[in-house]
C-alpha positions as CSV (number, residue, x, y, z in Angstrom):
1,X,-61.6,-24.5,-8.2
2,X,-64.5,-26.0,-5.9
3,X,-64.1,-29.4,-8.1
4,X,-60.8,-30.4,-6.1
5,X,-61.0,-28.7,-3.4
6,X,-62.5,-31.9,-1.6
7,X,-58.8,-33.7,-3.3
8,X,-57.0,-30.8,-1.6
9,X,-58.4,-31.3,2.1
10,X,-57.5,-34.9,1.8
11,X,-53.7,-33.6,0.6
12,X,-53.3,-30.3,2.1
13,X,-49.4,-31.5,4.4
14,X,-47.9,-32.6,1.1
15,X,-45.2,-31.3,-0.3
16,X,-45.6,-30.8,-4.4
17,X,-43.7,-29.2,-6.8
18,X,-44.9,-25.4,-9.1
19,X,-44.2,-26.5,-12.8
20,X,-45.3,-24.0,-15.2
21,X,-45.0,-24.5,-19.0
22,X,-42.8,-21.5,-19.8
23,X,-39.6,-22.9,-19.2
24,X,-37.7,-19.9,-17.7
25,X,-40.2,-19.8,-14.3
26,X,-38.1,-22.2,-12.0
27,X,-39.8,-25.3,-10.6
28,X,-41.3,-24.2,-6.8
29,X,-41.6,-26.9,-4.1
30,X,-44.6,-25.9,-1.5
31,X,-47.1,-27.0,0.8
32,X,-50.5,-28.0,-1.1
33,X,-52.4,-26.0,1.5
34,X,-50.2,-23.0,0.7
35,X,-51.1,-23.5,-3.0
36,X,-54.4,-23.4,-2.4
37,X,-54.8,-19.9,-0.6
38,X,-53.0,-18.2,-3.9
39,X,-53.9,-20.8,-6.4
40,X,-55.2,-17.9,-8.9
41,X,-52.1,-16.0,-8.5
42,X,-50.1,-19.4,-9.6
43,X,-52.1,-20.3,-12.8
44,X,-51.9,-16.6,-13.8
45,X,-47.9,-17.6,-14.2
46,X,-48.3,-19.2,-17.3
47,X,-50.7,-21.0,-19.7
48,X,-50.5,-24.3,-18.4
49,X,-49.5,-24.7,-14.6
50,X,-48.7,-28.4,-13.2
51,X,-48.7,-29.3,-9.4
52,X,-46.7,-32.6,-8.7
53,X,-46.6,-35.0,-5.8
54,X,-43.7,-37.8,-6.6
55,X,-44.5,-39.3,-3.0
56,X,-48.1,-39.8,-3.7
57,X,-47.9,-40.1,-7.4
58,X,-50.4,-37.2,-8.1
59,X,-50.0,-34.1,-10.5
60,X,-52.7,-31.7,-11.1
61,X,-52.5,-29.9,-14.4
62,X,-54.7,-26.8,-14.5
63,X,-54.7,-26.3,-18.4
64,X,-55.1,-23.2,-20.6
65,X,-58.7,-24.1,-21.6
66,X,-59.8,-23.7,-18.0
67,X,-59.8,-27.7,-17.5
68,X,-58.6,-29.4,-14.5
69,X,-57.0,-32.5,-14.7
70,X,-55.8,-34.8,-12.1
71,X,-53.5,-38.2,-13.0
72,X,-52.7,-40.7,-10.6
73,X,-50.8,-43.4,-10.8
């Protein structure tokens, strides 16, 4: 987790949305500095877990494989 943690410090106020790839977990709007202190916990949800910023046009997608991907636009 240490490669975004820099992003996360820049980003930690926002408000982003949960999205996990099952479909029946519901879509969880939080803090991104309250993500961070149980971010294990969240990708252990499901496969693929996605963290979404609209206001900042950011999502994070913490992928199956163990990759991290960020996407800005």
């Amino acid at each position: 987790m240490s490669e975004i943690s820099g992003f996360t410090n820049t980003v930690h106020d926002e408000t982003l949305y949960l999205i996990w790839s099952d479909g029946s977990y519901p879509v969880v709007q939080s803090k991104m500095k309250n993500v961070m202190e149980v971010i294990d916990d969240i990708t252990a949800v499901s496969f693929d877990t996605w963290l979404f910023n609209p206001a900042s046009s950011f999502v994070i997608e913490f992928y199956h494989e163990g990759e991290i991907i960020y996407g800005k636009q």
